[in-house]
C-alpha positions in Angstrom: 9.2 18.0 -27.4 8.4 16.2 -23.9 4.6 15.4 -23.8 4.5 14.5 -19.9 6.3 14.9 -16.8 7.7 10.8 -16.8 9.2 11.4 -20.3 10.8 14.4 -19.0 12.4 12.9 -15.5 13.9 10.2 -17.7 15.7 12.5 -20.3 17.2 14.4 -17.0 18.5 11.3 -15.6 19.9 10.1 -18.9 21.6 13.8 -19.7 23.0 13.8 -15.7 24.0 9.9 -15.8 21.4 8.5 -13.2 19.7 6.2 -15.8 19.1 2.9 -14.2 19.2 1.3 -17.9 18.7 -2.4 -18.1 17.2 -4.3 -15.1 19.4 -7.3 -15.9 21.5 -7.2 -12.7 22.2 -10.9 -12.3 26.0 -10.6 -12.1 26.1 -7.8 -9.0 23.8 -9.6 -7.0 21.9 -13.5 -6.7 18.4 -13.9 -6.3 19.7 -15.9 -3.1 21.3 -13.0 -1.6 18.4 -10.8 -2.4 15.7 -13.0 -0.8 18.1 -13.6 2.6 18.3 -10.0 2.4 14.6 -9.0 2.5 13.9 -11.6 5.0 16.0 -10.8 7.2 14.3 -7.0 7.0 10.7 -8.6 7.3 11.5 -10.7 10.1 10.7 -10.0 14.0 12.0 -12.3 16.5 9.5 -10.2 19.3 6.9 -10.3 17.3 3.9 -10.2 19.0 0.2 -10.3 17.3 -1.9 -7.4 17.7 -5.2 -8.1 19.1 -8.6 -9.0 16.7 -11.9 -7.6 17.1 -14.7 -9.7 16.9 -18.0 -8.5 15.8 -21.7 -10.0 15.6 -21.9 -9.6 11.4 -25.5 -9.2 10.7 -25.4 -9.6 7.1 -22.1 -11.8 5.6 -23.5 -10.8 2.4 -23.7 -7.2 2.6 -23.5 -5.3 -1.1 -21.1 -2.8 -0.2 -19.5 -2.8 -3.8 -22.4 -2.8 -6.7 -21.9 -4.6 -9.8 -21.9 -1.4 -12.2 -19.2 0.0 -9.5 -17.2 -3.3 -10.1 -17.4 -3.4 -13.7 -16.4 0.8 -13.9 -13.4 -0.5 -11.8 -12.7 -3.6 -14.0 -13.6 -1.8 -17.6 -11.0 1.4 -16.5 -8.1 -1.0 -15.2 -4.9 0.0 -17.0 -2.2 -2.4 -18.0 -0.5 -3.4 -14.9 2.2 -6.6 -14.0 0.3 -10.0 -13.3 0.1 -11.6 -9.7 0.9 -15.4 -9.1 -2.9 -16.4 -9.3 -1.7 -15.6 -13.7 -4.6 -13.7 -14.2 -3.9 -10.4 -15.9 -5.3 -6.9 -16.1 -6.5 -7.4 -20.0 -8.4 -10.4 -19.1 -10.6 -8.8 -16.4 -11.4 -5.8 -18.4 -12.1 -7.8 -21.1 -14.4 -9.6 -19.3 -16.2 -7.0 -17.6 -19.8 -7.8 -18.4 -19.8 -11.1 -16.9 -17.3 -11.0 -14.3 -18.3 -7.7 -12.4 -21.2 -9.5 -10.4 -19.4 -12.6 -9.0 -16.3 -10.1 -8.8 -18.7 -7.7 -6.8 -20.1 -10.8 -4.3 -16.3 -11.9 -3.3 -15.3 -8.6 -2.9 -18.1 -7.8 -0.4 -17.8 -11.6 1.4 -14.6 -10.8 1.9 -14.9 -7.2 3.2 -17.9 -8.0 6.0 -16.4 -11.6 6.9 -13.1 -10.3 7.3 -11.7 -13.0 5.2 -9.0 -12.0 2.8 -8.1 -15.3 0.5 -5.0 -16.7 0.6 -4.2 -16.7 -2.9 -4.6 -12.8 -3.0 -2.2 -12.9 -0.2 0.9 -14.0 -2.3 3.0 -11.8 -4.4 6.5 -11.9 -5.8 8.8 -9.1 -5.1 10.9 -7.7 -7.7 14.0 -5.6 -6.5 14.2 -2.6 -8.5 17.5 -0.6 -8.2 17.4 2.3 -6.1 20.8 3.9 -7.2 22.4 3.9 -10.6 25.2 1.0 -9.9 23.8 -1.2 -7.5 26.0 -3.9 -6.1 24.6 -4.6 -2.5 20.8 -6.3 -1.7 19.9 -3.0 -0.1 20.6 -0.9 -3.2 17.6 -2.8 -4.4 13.8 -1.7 -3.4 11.7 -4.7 -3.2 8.4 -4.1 -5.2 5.5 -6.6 -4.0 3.5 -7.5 -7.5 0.5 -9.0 -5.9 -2.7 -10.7 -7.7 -4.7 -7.7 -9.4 -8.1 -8.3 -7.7 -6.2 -7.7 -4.5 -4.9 -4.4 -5.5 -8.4 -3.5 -6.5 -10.2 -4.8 -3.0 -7.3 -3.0 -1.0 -8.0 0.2 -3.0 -11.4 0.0 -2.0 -11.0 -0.6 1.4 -8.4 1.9 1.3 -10.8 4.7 -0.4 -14.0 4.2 1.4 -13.1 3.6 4.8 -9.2 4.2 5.6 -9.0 7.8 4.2 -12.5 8.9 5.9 -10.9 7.8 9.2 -8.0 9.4 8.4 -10.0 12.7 7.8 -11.8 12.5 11.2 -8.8 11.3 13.5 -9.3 11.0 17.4 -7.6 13.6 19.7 -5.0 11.2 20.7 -3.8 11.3 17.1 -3.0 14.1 14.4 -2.2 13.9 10.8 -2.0 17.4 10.6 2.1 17.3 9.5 1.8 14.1 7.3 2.2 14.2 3.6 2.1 10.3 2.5 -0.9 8.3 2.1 -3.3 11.0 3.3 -6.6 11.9 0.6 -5.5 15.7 -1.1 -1.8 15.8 0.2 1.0 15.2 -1.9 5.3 16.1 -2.0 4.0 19.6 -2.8 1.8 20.5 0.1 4.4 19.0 2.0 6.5 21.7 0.5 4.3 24.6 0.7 3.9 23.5 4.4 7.8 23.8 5.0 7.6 26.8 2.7 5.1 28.8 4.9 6.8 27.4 8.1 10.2 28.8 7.3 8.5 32.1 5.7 6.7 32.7 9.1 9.7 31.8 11.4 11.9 34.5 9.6 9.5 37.1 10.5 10.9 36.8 14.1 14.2 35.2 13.5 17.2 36.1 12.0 17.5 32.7 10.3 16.0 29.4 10.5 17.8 25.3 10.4 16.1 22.9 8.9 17.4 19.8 10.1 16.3 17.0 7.5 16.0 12.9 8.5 16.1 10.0 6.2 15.1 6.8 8.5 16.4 3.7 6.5 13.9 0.9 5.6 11.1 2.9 7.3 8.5 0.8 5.8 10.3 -2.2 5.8 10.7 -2.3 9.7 7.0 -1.0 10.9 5.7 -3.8 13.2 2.2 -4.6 13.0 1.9 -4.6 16.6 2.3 -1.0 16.6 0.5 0.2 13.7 -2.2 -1.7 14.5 -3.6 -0.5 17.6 -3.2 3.1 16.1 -5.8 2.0 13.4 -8.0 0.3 15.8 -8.2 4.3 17.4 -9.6 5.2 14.2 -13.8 5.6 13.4 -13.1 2.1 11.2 -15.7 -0.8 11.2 -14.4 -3.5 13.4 -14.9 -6.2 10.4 -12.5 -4.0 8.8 -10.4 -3.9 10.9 -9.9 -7.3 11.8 -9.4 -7.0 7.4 -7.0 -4.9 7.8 -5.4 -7.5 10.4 -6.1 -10.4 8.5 -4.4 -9.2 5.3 -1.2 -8.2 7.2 -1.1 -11.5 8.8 1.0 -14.6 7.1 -0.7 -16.8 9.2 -3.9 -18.7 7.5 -7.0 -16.8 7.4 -9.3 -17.1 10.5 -12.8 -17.9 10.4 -15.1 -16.7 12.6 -18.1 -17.6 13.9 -21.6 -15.4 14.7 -21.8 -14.7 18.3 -24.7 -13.0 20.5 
């Protein structure tokens, strides 16, 4: 018998044929293609860089994240691919007791600088198939692997101040019909929502159409330069903000100095 939900999505897509199977998918598609491909999708030739905030930091060295909070996060990490910087999951939790604290102090020089390192800025992508018999670069779904400490400061930054600004938006934007990377929604309170508002609307109609869009490469084609003055609307700290900025950036990391 199935023990969890994973086991049991796989042994539907086996029994209906949809099993990806092996990843090995050297012979439908080069790694040449597939990286023209995705830079072709990641590249803007109107790109225009969003505007920084700059912000007299009082304290470089505040202690946002404690050391017993770091070494929670680094004692509870689960086994996870390794980033280019080679350093993986089992070797931070390992060492916990004596990497927390210096951990801790980068994490939070980082976070009130707004100084992301470069090194946590590189990933390799790893196309995963999107369709059972891929045999075009855009049946592939490029999955950024990037250095584990980075995925562990951008779910902090992403916890304690993007989802509380989220919660309190200003009146010139709503979240109220958005599902994805909200705190407390999910697929099925985006399903109960439809649920109700079809429900409600037959009350007074004799039926309802639900027309349903798929935008292609959604993610793939959001400039910064239009998310980012949206966020800069947001009740966010300008150091993280410019963070936020920083981290999206390819561009080498800008330091900046103290002013009155």
């Amino acid at each position: 018998m199935l023990s969890d939900a994973s086991s049991m999505w796989a042994k539907v897509c086996q029994l209906t044929g949809r099993s990806k199977g092996s990843d090995d998918y050297s012979s439908v598609v080069t790694a040449g293609e597939l990286n023209d491909h995705y830079a072709a999708i990641s590249t803007d030739p109107h790109y225009t860089a969003p505007p920084l905030k700059h912000t007299v930091y009082e304290s470089l060295t505040s202690a946002h994240i404690t050391e017993w909070r770091m070494f929670i996060i680094l004692d509870t990490l689960k086994p996870t691919a390794t980033g280019l910087d080679g350093i993986p999951a089992w070797f931070l939790k390992t060492g916990a007791p004596f990497l927390a604290q210096p951990l801790a102090d980068i994490m939070n020089l980082s976070i009130s600088s707004s100084v992301v390192p470069s090194q946590w800025k590189r990933s390799t992508i790893r196309p995963t198939a999107k369709v059972a018999s891929p045999y075009l670069p855009s049946d592939f779904r490029p999955i950024s692997v990037t250095p584990v400490m980075s995925r562990i400061l951008e779910r902090i930054v992403v916890r304690d101040f993007i989802y509380p600004a989220l919660s309190t938006p200003p009146t010139s934007l709503s979240f109220s019909d958005q599902f994805a990377f909200q705190p407390l929604a999910s697929t099925t309170a985006a399903l109960i929502h439809l649920l109700q508002s079809i429900t409600s609307l037959l009350l007074t109609n004799e039926f309802v159409i639900v027309y349903a869009l798929d935008f292609s490469k959604a993610f793939d084609s959001v400039r910064h330069s239009t998310v980012l003055p949206k966020m800069s609307l947001l009740d966010l700290p300008d150091n993280i903000y410019t963070f936020i900025h920083i981290y999206l950036s390819i561009k080498c990391n800008t330091k900046f100095t103290k002013t009155e």
